[in-house]
C-alpha positions in Angstrom: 0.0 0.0 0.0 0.9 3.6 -0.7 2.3 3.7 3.4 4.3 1.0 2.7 5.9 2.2 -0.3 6.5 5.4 1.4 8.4 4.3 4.4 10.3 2.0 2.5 11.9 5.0 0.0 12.2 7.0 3.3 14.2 4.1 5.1 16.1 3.1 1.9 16.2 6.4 -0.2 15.0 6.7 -3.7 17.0 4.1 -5.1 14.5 1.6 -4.1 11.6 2.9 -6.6 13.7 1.4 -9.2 13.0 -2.4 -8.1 9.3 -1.2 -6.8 8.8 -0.2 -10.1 10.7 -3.4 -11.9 8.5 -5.7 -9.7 5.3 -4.0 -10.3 5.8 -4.4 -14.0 6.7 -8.4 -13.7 3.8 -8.7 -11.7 1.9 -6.8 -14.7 3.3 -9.2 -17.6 2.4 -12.4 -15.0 -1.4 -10.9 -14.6 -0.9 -10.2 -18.5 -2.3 -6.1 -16.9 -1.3 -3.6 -19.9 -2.0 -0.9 -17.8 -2.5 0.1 -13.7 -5.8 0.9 -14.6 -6.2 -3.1 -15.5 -6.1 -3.3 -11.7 -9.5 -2.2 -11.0 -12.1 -4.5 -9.5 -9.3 -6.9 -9.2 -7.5 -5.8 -6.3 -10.3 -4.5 -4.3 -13.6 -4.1 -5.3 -14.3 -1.0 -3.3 -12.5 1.1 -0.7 -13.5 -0.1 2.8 -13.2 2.3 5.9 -10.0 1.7 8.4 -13.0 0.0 11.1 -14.3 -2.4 7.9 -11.0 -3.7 7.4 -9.9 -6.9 8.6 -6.2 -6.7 9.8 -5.4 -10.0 11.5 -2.2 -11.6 9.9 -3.3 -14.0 8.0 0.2 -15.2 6.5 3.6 -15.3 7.5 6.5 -14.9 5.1 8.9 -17.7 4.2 12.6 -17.5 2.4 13.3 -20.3 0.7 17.3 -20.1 0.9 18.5 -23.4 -0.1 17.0 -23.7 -3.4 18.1 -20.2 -4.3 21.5 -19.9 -3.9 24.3 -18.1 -5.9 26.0 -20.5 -8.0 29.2 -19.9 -6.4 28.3 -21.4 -3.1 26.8 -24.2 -4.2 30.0 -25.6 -5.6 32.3 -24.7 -3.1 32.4 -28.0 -0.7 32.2 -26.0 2.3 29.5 -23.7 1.4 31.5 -20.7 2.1 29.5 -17.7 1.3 31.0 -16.3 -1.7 28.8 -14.0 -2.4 28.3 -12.5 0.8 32.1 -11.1 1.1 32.1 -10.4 -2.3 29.5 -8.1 -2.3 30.3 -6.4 1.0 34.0 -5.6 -0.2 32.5 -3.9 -3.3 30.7 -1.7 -0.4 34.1 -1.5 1.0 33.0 -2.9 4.1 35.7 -5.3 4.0 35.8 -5.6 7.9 32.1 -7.5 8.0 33.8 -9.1 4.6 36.6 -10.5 6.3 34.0 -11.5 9.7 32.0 -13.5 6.7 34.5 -15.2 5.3 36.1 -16.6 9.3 32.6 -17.5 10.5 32.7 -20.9 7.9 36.5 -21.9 7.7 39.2 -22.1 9.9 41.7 -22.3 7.3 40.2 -19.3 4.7 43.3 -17.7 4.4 45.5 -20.8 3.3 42.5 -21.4 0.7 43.1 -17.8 -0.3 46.2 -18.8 -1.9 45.7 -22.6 -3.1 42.1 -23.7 -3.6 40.6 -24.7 -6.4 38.0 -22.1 -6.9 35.3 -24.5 -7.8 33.3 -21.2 -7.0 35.0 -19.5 -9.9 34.3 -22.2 -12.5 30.2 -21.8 -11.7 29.8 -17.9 -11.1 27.3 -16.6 -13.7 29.3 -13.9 -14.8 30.8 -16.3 -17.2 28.6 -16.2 -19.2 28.6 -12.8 -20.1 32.6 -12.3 -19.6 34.5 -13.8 -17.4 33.8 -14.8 -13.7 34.7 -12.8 -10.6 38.4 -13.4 -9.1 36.7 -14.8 -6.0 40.0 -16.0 -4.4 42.0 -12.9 -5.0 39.3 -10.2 -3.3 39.2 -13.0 -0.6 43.2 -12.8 -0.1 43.2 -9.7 -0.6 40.5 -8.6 2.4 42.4 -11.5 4.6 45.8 -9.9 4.3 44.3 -6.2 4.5 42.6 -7.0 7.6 46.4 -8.3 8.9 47.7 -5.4 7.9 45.6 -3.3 9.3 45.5 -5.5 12.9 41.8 -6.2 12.2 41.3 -9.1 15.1 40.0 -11.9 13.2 42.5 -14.8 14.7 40.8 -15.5 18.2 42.4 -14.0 20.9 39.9 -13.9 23.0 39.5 -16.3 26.2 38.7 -20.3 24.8 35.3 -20.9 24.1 33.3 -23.0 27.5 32.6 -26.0 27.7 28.9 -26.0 28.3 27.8 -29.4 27.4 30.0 -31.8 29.5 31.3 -33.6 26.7 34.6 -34.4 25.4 35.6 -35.4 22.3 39.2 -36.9 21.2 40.4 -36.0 17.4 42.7 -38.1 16.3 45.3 -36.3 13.3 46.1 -32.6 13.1 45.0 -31.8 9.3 42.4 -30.0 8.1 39.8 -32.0 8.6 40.6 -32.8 12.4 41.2 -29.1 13.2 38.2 -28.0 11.1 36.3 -30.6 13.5 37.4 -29.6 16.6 37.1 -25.5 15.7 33.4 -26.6 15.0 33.4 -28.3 18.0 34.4 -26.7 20.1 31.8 -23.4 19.5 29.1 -26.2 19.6 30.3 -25.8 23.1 31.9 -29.3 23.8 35.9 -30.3 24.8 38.4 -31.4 22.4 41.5 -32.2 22.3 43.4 -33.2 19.2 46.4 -35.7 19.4 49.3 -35.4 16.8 51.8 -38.1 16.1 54.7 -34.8 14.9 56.0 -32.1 16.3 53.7 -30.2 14.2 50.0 -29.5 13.5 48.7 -29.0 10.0 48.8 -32.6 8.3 49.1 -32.3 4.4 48.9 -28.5 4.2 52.4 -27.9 6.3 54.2 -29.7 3.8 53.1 -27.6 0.7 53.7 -24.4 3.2 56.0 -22.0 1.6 56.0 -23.2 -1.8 52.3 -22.1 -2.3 52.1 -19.7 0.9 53.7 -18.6 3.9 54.1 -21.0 6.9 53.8 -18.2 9.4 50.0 -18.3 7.8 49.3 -21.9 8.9 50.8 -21.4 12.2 48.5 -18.3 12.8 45.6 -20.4 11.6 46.6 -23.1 14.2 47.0 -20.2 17.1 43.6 -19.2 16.5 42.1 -22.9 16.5 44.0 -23.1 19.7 42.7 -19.7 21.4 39.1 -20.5 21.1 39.8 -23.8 23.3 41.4 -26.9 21.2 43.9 -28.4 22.9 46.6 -30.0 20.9 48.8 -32.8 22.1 51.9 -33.6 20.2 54.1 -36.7 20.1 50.6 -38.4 20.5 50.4 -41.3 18.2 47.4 -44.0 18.1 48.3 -47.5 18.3 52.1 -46.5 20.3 51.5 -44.0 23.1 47.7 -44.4 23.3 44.5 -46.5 22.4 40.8 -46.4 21.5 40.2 -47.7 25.1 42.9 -45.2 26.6 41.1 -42.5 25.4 37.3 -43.8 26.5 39.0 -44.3 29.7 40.1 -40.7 30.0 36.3 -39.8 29.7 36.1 -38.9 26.3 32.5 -39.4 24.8 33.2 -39.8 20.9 36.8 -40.1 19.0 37.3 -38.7 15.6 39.7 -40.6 13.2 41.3 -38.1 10.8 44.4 -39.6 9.8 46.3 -40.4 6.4 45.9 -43.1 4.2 46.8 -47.1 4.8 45.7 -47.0 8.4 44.5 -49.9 10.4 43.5 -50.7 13.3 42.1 -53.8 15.1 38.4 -54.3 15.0 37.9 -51.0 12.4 36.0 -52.5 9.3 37.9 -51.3 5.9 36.6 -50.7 2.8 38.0 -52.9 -0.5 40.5 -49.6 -1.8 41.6 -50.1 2.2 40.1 -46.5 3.1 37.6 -46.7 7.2 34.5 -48.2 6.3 32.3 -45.1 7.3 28.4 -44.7 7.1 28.0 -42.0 4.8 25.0 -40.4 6.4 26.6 -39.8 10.0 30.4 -40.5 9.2 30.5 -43.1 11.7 32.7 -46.4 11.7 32.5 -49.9 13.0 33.3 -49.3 16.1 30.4 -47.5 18.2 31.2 -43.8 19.7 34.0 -43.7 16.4 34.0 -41.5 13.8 36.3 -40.9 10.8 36.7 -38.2 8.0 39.1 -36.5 5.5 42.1 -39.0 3.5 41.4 -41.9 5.6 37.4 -42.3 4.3 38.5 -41.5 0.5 40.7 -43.2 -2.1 41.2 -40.0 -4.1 43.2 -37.0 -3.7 41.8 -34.7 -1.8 41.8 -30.9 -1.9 41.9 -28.5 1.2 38.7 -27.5 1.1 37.3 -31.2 0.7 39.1 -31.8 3.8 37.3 -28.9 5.6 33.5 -29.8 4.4 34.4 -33.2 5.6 35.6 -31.8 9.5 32.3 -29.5 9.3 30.2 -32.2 8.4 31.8 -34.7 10.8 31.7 -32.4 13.5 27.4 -31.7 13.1 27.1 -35.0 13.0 29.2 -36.0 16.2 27.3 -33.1 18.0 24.0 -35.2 16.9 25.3 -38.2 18.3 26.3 -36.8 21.9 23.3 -35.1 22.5 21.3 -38.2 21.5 19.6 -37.1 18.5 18.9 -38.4 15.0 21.4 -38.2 11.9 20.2 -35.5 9.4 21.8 -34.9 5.7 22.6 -31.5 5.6 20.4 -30.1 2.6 22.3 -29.5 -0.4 22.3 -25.9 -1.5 20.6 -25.6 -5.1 21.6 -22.6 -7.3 19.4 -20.0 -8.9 18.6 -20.9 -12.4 21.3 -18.9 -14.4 19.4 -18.3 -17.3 17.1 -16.1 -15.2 19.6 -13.9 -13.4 21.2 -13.3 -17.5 17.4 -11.8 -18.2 17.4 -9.7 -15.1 20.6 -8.6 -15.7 20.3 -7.9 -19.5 21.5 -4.3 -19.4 24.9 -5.7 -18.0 27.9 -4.4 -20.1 31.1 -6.6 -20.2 33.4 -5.3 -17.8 37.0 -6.7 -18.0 38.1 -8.5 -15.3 41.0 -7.3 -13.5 44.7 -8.5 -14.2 46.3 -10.3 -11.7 50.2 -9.7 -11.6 52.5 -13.0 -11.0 55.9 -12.9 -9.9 57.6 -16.0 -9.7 54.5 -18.0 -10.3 53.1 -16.7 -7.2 50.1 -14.1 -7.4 50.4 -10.9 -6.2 47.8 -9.1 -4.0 45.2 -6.9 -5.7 45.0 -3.2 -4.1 42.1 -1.7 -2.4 40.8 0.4 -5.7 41.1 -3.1 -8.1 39.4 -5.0 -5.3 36.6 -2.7 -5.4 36.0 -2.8 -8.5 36.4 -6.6 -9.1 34.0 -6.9 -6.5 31.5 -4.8 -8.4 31.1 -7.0 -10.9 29.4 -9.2 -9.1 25.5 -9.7 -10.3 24.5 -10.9 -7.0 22.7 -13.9 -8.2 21.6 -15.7 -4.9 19.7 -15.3 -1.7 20.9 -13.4 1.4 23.8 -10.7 1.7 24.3 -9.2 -2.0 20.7 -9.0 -2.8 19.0 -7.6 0.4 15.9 -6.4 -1.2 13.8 -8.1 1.4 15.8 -6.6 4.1 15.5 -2.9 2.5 11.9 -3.4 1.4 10.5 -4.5 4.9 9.0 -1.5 7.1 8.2 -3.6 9.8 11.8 -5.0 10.5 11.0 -8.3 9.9 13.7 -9.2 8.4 16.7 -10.4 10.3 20.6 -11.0 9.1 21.6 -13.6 11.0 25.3 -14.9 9.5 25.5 -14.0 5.7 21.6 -15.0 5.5 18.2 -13.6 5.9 15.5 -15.1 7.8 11.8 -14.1 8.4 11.1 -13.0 12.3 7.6 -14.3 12.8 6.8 -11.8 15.5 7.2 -9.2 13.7 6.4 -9.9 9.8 3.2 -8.6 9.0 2.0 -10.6 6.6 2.2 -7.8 3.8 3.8 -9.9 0.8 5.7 -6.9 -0.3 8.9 -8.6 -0.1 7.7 -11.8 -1.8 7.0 -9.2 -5.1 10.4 -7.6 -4.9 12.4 -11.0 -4.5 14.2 -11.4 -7.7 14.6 -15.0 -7.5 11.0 -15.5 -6.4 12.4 -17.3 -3.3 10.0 -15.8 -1.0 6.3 -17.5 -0.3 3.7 -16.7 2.1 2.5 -19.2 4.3 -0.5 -19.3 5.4 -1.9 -19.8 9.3 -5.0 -19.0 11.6 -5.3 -15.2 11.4 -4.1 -13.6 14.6 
């Protein structure tokens, strides 16, 4: 309604007419309406007095986020929320970019130099140039936040334990540190046990070839400030067994070791990889879990290793507190073809150079970041597209993380931001008016 409309442009300036006026006209060529006066009789068929009208909610609004998400986050194995950082360093917020990017992965700025940037390969921009350097702007808001002593490593005091339980991780990589990280903000104990000298598995020994070791060891700091503990010199089969470690009170124990390992009474698969259920990563043995190289008998990447340890550690968090395995829902992208049609008036727009020396790229500055960033079309639901957010007059909206979610108490049932949704993601639901 006209009060509606008005708040909103007074809350979000007069940018906002622009995508009022794009959504009326969608809605127009849906009701196949050549003109506003094609409304009449249709809408309302009279005016009723403010006492005649009926004003209980009768509907509550609904995102539907994982079936509407940028392409870019779908393929990435971790989920990490590409276009979220992306779009809030082309605002130059890079601070809330760089709080983003640490809230998923403990290891983001390692991946800033070597992943594979599935992410890239899928990013709709593609298909009208060239796709958006998502690795380099997230490098480059990693290393600017260093430089600019932006806390992002954890130095704050380690995280309670405020569920009783403790859980043993056995291996240092990836996956057993991205476990325990997880973990451990679920609010249980862990403590990690390390055959070496050294945490960091598989990524230490590619350390400064690809990037600098100083990195991983800041990574590890951080993993330790917010309450792993790490014991080294700790190996499974010569200082310590399964039994030790149930003796010692521990509730579950998480196998994340390297290839060709056995173990008595641990069922193996036929390519000699732990036999896991692939529903709740659990192995033979009861209270035992097992993820990253030891479960697969392909290479793994980094950030393959890190999906596993985040899915590992929901599902140990399940187990302890006694409650059914759940898939985690896969994340379905937007259907490209229908951002390119939104998006039609979209010029090519180069995308920026990225200097090498010595094989290693360089860091892009502040003014290329920005404008790399811009590039983005913003494709998916939640931080990039916030039309919902902006639209809503009743604050009903909520950011929680890098996504958007309906606050029943205070949606009022309007449907404004199901017609300015560009994905069509948004649907009201309805319940007993109230």
């Amino acid at each position: 309604n006209t009060v509606q409309v008005c708040t909103a442009v007074i809350i979000n300036g007069y940018e906002i007419i622009a995508d009022l006026h794009k959504g009326l006209s969608e809605y127009m060529d849906r009701k196949d309406y050549k003109t506003v006066d094609d409304f009449r009789g249709k809408v309302a068929v009279k005016v009723l007095g403010t006492h005649d009208i009926d004003r209980r909610k009768k509907a509550i609004a609904h995102i539907d986020y994982e079936n509407h998400v940028a392409p870019c986050v779908s393929a990435c194995p971790a989920n990490v929320p590409a276009e979220a950082y992306v779009r809030l360093i082309a605002q130059g917020k890079f601070a809330e970019a760089v709080s983003v990017i640490r809230s998923k992965n403990p290891f983001q700025s390692i991946c800033g130099y070597v992943c594979h940037h599935r992410c890239e390969a899928e990013c709709t921009r593609k298909l009208i140039d060239q796709p958006i350097a998502i690795r380099a702007l997230k490098r480059f808001v990693l290393e600017w936040a260093d430089k600019n002593n932006i806390e992002i490593m954890g130095n704050d005091a380690p995280i309670a334990n405020t569920t009783g339980y403790k859980v043993a991780i056995i291996g240092s990589g990836p996956a057993g540190l991205t476990a325990g990280h997880d973990l451990v903000k679920l609010g249980h104990s862990v403590t990690v046990f390390e055959a070496s000298k050294f945490a960091g598995g598989a990524i230490r020994s590619i350390s400064d070839v690809k990037f600098p070791i100083s990195m991983l060891d800041r990574e590890i700091a951080y993993i330790q400030n917010i309450g792993v503990k790490i014991e080294f010199g700790s190996a499974l089969g010569k200082d310590f067994s399964l039994d030790d470690l149930k003796k010692a009170g521990f509730n579950t124990i998480l196998l994340c070791l390297g290839r060709n390992f056995e173990l008595d009474g641990l069922k193996m698969t036929e390519q000699r990889t732990i036999a896991v259920d692939e529903k709740s990563f659990l192995t033979s043995i009861d209270g035992v879990f097992s993820a990253g190289d030891a479960t697969h008998k392909s290479n793994r990447t980094i950030v393959n290793a890190v999906a596993d340890g985040k899915k590992s550690a929901l599902c140990i968090d399940r187990y302890l507190k006694n409650l059914p395995f759940e898939t985690m829902p896969d994340l379905i992208p937007v259907n490209k073809r229908s951002v390119l049609i939104r998006t039609i008036e979209e010029t090519e727009s180069p995308r920026v150079s990225i200097t090498k020396i010595d094989g290693v790229e360089q860091t892009l500055s502040e003014e290329e970041a920005i404008r790399e960033a811009k590039r983005c079309l913003a494709c998916g639901c939640g931080v990039g597209c916030d039309r919902c957010y902006k639209v809503c007059i009743y604050s009903g909206v909520d950011l929680i993380g890098e996504r958007y979610y309906i606050n029943e108490n205070k949606c009022d049932g309007c449907g404004l931001c199901v017609e300015i949704c560009p994905n069509e993601a948004i649907i009201m639901i309805p319940i007993e008016p109230r």
